[in-house]
N, CA, C and O atoms as a DFTB+ gen file, in Angstrom:
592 C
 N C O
     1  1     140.933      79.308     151.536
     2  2     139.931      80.345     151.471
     3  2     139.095      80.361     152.758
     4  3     139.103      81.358     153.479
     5  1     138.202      79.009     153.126
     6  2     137.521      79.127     154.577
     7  2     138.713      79.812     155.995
     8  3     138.381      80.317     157.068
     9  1     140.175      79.551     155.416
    10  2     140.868      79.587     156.964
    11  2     141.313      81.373     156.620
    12  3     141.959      81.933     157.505
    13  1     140.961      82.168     155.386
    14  2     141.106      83.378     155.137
    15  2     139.548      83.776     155.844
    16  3     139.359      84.539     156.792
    17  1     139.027      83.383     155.447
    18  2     137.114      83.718     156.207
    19  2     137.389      83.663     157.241
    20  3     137.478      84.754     157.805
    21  1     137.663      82.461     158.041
    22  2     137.327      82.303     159.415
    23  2     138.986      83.777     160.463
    24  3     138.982      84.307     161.574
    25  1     139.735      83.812     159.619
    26  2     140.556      84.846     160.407
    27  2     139.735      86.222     160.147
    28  3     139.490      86.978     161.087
    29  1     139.343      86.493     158.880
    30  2     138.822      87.684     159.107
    31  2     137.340      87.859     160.200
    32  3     137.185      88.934     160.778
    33  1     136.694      87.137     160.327
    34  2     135.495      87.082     161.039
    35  2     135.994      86.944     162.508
    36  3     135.242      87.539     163.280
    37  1     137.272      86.198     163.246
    38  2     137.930      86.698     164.176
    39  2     138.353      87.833     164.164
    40  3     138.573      88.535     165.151
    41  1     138.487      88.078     163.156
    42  2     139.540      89.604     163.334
    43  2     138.536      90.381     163.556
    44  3     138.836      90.953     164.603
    45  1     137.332      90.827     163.150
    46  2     136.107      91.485     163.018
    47  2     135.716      91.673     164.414
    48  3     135.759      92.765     164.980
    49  1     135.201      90.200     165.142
    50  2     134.419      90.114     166.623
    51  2     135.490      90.662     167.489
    52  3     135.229      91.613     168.227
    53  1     137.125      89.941     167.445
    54  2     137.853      90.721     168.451
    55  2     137.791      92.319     168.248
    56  3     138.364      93.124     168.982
    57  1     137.412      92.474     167.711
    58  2     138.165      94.608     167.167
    59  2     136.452      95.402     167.692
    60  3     136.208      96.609     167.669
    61  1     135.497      94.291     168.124
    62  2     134.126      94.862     168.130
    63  2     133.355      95.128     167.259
    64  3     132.503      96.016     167.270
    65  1     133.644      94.220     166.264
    66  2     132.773      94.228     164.825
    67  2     132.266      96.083     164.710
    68  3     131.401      96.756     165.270
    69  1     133.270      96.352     163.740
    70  2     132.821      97.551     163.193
    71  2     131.364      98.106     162.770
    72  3     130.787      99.188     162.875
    73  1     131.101      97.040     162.327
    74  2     129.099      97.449     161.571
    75  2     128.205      97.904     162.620
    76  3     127.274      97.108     162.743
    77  1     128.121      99.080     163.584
    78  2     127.382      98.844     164.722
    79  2     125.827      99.058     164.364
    80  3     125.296      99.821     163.556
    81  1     125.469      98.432     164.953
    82  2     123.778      98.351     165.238
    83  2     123.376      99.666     164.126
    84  3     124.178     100.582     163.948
    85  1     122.383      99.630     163.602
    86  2     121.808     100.148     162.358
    87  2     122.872     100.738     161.326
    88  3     122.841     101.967     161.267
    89  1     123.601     100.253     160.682
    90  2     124.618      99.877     159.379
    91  2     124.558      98.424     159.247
    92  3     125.307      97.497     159.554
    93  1     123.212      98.553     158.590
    94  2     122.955      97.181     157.971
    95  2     123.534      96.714     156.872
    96  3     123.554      97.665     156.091
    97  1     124.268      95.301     156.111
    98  2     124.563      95.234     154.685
    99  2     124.785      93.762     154.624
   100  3     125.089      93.091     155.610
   101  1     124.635      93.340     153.546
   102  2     125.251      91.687     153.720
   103  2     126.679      92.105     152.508
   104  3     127.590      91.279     152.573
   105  1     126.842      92.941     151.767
   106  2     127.902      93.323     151.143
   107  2     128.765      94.290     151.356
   108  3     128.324      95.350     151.800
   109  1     129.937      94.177     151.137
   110  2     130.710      95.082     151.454
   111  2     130.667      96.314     150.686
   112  3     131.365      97.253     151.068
   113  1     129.769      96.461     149.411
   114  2     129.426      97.733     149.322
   115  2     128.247      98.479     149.741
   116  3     128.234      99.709     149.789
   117  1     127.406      97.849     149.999
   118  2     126.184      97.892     150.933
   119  2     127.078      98.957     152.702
   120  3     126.865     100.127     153.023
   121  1     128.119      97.790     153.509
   122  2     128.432      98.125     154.137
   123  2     129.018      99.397     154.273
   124  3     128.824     100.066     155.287
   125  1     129.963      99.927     153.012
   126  2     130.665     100.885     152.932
   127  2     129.683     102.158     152.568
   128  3     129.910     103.303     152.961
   129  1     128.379     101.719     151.626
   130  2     127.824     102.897     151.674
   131  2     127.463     103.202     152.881
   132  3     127.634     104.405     153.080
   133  1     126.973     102.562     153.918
   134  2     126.377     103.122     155.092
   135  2     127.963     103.770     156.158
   136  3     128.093     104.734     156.913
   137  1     128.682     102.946     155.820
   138  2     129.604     103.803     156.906
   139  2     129.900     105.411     156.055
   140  3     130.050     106.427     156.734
   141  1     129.955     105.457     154.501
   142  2     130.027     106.497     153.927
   143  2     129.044     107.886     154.342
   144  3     129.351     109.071     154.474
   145  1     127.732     107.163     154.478
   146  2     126.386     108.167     155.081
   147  2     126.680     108.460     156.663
   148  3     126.187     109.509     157.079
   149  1     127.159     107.948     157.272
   150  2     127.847     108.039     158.644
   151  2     128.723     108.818     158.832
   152  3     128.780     109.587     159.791
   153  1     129.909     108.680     157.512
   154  2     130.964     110.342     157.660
   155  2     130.334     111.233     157.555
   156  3     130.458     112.203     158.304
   157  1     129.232     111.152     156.328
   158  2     128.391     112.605     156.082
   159  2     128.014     113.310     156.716
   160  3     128.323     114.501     156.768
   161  1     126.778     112.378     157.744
   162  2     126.289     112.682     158.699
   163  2     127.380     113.481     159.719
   164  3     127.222     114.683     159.931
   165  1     128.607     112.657     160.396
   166  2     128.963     114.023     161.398
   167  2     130.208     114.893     160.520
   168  3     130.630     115.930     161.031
   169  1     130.630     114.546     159.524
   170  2     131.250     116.026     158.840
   171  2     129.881     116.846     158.956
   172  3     130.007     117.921     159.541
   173  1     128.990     116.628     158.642
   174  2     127.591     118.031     158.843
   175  2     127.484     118.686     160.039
   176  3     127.152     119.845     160.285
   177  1     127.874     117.613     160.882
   178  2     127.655     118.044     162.426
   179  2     129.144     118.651     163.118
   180  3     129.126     119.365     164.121
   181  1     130.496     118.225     162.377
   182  2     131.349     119.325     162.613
   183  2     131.489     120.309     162.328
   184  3     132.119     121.198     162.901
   185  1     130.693     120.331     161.002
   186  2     130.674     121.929     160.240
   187  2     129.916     122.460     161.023
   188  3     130.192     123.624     161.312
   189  1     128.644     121.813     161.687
   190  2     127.703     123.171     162.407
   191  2     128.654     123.986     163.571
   192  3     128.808     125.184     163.810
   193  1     129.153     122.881     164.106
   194  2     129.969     123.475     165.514
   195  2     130.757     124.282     164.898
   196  3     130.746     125.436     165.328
   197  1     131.523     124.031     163.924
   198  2     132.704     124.738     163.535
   199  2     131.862     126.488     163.463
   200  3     132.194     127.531     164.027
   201  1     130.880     126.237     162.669
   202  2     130.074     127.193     161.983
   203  2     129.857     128.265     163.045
   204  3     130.079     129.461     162.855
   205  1     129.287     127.595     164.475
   206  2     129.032     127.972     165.370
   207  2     130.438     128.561     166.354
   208  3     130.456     129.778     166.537
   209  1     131.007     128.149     166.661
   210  2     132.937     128.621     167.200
   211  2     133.052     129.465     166.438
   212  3     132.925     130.511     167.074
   213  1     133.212     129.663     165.478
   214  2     133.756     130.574     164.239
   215  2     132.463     131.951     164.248
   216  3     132.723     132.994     163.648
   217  1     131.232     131.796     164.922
   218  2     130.400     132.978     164.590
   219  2     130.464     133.519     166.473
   220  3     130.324     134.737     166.578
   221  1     130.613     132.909     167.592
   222  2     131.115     133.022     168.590
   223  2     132.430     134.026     168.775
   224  3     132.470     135.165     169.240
   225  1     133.287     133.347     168.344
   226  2     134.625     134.346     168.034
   227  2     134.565     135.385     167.530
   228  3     135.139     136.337     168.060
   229  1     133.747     135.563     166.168
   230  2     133.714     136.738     165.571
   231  2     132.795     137.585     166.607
   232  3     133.410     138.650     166.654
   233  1     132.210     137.655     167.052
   234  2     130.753     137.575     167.807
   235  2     131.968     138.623     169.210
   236  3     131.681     139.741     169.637
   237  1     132.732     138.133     169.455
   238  2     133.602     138.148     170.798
   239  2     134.427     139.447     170.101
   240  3     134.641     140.456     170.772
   241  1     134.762     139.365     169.041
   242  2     135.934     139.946     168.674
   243  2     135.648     141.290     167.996
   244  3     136.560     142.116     167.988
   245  1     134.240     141.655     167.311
   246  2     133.541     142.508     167.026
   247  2     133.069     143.507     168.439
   248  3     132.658     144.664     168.361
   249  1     133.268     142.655     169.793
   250  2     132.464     143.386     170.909
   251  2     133.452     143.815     172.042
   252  3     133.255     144.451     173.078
   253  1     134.630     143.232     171.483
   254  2     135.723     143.319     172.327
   255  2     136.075     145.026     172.292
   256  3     135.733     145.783     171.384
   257  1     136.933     145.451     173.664
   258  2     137.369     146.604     174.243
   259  2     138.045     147.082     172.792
   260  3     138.040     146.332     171.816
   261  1     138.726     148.647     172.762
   262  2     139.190     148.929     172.004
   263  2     140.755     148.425     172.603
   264  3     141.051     148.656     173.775
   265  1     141.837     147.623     171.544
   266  2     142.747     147.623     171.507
   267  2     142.819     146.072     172.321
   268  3     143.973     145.793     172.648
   269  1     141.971     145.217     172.629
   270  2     141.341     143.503     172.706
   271  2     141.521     142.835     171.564
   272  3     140.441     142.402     171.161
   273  1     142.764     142.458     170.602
   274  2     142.334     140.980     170.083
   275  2     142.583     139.626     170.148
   276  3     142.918     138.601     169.554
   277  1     142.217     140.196     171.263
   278  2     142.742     137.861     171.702
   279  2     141.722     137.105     170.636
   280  3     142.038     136.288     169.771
   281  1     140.028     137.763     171.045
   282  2     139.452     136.857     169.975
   283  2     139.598     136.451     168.512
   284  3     139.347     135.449     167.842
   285  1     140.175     137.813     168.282
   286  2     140.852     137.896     166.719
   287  2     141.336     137.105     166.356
   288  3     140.983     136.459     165.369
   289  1     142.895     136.775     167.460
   290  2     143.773     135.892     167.430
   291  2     143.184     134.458     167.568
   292  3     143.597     133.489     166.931
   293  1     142.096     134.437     168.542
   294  2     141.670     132.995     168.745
   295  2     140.923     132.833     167.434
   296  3     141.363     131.862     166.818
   297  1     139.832     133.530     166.735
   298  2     139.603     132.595     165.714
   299  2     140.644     132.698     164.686
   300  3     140.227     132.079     163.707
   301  1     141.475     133.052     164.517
   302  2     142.618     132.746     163.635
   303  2     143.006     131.812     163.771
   304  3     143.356     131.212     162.755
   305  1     143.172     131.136     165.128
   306  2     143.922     129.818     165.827
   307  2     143.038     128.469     165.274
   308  3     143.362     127.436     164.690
   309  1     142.161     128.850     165.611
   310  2     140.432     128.215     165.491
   311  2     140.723     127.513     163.662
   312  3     140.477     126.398     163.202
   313  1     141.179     128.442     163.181
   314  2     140.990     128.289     162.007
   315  2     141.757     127.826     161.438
   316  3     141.413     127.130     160.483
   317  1     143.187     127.992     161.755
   318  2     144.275     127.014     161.514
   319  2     144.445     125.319     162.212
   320  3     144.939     124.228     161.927
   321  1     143.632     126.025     163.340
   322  2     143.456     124.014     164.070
   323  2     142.702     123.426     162.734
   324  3     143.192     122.419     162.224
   325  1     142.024     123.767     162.394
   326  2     140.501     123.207     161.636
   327  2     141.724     122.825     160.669
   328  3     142.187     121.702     160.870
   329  1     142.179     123.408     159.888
   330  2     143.327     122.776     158.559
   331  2     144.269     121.628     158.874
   332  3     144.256     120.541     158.296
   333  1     145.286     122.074     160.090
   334  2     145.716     121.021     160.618
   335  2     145.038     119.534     161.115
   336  3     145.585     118.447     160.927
   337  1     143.603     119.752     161.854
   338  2     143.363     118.816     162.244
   339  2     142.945     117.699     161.185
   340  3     143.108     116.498     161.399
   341  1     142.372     118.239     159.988
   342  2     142.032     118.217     158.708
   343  2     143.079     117.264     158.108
   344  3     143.025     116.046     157.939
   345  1     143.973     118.087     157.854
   346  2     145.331     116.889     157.119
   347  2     145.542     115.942     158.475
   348  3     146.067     114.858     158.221
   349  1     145.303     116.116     159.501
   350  2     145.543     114.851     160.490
   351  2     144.892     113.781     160.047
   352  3     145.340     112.666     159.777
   353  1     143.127     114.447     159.954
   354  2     142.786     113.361     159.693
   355  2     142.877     112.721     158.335
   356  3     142.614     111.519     158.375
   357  1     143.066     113.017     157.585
   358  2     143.573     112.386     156.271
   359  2     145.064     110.980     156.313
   360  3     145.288     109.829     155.939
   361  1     145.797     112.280     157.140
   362  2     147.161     111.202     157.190
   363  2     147.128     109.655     158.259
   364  3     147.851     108.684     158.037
   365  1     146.314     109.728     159.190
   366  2     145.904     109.265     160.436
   367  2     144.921     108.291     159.821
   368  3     144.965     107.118     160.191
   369  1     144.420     108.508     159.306
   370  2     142.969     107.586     158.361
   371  2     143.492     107.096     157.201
   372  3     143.188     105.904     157.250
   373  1     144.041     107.266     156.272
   374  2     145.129     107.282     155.422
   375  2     145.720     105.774     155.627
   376  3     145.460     104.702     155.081
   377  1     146.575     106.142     156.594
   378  2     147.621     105.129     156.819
   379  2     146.674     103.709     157.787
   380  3     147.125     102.569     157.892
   381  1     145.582     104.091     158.274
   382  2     145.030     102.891     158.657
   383  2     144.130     102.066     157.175
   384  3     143.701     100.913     157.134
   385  1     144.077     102.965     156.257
   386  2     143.869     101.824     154.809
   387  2     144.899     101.819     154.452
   388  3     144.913     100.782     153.788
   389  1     146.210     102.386     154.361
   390  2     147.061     101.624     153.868
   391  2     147.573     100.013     154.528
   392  3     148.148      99.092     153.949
   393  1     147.112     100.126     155.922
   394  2     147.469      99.198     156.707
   395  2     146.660      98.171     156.661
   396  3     147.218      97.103     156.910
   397  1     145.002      98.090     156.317
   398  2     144.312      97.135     155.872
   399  2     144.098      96.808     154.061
   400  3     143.147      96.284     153.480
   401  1     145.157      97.256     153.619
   402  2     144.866      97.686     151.754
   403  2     144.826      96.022     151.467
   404  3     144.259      95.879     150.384
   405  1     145.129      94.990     151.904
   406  2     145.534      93.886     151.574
   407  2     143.654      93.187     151.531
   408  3     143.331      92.339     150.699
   409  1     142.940      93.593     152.274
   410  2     141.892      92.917     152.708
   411  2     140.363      94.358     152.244
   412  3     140.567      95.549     152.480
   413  1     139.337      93.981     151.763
   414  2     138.435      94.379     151.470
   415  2     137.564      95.449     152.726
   416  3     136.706      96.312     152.542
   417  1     138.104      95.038     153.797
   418  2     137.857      95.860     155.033
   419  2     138.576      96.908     154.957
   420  3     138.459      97.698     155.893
   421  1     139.195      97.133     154.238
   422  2     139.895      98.409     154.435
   423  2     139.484      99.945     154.110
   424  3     140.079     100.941     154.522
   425  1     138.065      99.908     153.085
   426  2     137.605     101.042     153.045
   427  2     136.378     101.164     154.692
   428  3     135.964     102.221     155.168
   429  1     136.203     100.362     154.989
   430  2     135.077     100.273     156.540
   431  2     136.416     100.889     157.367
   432  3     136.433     101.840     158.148
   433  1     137.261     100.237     157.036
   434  2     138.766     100.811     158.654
   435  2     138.916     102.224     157.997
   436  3     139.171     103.031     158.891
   437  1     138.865     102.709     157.011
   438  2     139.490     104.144     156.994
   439  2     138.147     105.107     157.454
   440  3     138.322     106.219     157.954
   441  1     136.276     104.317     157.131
   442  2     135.351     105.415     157.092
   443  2     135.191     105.251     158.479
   444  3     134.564     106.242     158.852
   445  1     135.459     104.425     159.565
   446  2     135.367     104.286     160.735
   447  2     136.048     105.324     161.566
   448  3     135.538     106.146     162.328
   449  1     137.613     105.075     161.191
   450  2     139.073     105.995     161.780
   451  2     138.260     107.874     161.117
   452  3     138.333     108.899     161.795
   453  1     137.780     107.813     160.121
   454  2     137.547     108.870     159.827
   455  2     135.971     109.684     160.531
   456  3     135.811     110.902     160.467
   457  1     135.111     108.890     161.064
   458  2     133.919     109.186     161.747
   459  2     134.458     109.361     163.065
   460  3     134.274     110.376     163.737
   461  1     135.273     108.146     163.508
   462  2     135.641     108.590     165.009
   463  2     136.307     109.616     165.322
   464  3     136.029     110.437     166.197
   465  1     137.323     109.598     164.525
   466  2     138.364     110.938     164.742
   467  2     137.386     112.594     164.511
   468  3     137.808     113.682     164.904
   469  1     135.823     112.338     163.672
   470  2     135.445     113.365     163.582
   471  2     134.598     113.774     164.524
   472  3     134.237     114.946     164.620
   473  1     134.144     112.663     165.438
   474  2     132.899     112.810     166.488
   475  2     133.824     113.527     167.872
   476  3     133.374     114.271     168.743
   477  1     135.028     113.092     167.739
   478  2     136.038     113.697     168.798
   479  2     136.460     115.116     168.313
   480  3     136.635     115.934     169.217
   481  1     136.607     115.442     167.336
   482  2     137.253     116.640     167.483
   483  2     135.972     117.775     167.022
   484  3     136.205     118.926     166.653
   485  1     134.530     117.137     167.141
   486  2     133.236     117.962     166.904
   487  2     132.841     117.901     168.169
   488  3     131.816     118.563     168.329
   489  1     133.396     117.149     169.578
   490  2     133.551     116.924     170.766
   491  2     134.462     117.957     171.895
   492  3     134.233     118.374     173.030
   493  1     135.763     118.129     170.774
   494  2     136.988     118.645     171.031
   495  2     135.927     120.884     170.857
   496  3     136.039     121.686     171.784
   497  1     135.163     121.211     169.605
   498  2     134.816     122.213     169.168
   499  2     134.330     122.866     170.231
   500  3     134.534     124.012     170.631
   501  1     133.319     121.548     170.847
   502  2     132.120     121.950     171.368
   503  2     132.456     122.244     172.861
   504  3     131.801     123.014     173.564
   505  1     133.557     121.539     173.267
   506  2     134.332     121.995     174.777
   507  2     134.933     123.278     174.711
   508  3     134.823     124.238     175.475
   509  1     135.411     123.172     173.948
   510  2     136.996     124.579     173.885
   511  2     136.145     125.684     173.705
   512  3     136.304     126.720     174.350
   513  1     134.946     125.484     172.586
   514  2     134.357     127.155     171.892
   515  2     132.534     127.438     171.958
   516  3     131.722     128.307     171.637
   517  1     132.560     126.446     172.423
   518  2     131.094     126.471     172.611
   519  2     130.419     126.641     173.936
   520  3     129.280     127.092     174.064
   521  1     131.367     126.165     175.125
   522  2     130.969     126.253     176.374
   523  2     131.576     127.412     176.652
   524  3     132.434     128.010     176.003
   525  1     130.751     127.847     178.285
   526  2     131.271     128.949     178.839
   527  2     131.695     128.055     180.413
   528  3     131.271     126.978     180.829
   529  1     132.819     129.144     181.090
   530  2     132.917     128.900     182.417
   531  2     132.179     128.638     183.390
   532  3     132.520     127.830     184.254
   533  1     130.876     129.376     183.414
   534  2     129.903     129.825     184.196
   535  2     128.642     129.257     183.687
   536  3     128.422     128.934     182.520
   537  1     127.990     129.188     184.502
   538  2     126.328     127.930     184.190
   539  2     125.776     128.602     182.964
   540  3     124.586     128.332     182.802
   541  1     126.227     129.305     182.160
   542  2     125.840     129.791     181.046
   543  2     125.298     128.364     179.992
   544  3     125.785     127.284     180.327
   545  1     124.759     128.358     179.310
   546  2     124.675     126.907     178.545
   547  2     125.421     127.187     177.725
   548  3     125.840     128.328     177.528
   549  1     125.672     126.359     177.204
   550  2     126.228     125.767     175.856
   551  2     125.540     126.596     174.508
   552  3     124.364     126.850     174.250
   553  1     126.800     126.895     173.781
   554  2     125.948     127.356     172.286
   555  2     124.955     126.203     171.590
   556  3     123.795     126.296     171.186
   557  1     125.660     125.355     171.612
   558  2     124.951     124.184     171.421
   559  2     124.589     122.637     171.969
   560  3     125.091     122.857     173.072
   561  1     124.284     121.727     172.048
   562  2     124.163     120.743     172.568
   563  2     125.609     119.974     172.598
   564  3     126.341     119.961     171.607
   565  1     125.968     119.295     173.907
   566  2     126.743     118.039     173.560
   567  2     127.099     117.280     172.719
   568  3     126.570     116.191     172.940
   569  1     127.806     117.253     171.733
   570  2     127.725     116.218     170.644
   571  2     128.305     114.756     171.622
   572  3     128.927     114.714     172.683
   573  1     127.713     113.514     170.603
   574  2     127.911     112.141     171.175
   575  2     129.453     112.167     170.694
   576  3     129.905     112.996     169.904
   577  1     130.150     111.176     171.269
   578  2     131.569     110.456     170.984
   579  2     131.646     109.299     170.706
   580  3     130.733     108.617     171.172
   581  1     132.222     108.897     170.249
   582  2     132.093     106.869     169.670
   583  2     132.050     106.194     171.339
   584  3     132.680     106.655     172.291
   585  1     131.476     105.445     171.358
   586  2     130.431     104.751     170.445
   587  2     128.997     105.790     170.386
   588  3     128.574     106.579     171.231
   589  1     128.514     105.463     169.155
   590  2     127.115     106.002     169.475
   591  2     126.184     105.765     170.517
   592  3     125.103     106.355     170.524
C-alpha cells in the first residue's frame, strides 16, 4: 500500500501536480469538486465566445452584398466545428479516464483534459472569429490558455 502511495505521489509531482494553486482539497472529492467548478467556469467562458462568433457571423451575413454568403456558410461551419469539436472532446477526455480508470485520479485526469482542451479551443474561437485583420480590437478580450 505505502509503495502504491509513494508511486502515485511520483506520478503526481512528475506530470506537475494537477491541483494548481487555488484548487484546494485534502480529498479526492473535495479535489474533484473544484476541478468540476473549473470546467464550469470556462464551458461559461466558451459559450460567451461561441455566443459572440455566432452573433458576429450573423451580424456579417445579414450586412453582406446581395448574392454574399460566405458568412452564411461560415457560421454554418462555425457551427458544425462547435459539434465536432464537442464529441472530440468527449472522446479525447474519455479515453484519458479510461486510461487512469484503475486509480482514483482518474476523474481529476478527465476534468483537467476536459478544461484544457476547453481553454484552447475558447482560445482557438477567439482567434479565428473574434479578431479582425486590422488594429480593429477584438470582440472580446484574450482568453487565458493552460496554465492559468
Amino acid at each position: 500500500m505505502f509503495v502504491l502511495a509513494l508511486a502515485l505521489a511520483s506520478t503526481l509531482a512528475t506530470r506537475g501536480a494537477h491541483a494548481p494553486p487555488g484548487c484546494p482539497g485534502e480529498t479526492t472529492l473535495e479535489i474533484n469538486a473544484c476541478f468540476g467548478e473549473r470546467l464550469q467556469r470556462a464551458d461559461a467562458e466558451l459559450a460567451r465566445y461561441a455566443a459572440a462568433a455566432r452573433s458576429r457571423l450573423k451580424r456579417e451575413a445579414a450586412t453582406a452584398p446581395p448574392g454574399d454568403t460566405s458568412a452564411a456558410k461560415a457560421l454554418g461551419g462555425f457551427q458544425a466545428s462547435e459539434r465536432a469539436w464537442s464529441a472530440y472532446r468527449d472522446a479525447e477526455c474519455g479515453a484519458v479516464y479510461d486510461n487512469w480508470s484503475a486509480g482514483t485520479i482518474r476523474t481529476v485526469e478527465d476534468l483537467a483534459c476536459r478544461i484544457g482542451l476547453t481553454r484552447l479551443r475558447t482560445h482557438t474561437v477567439w482567434e479565428n472569429w473574434l479578431t479582425y485583420m486590422d488594429s480593429t480590437p477584438p470582440v472580446l478580450p484574450e482568453p487565458a490558455v493552460p496554465p492559468e
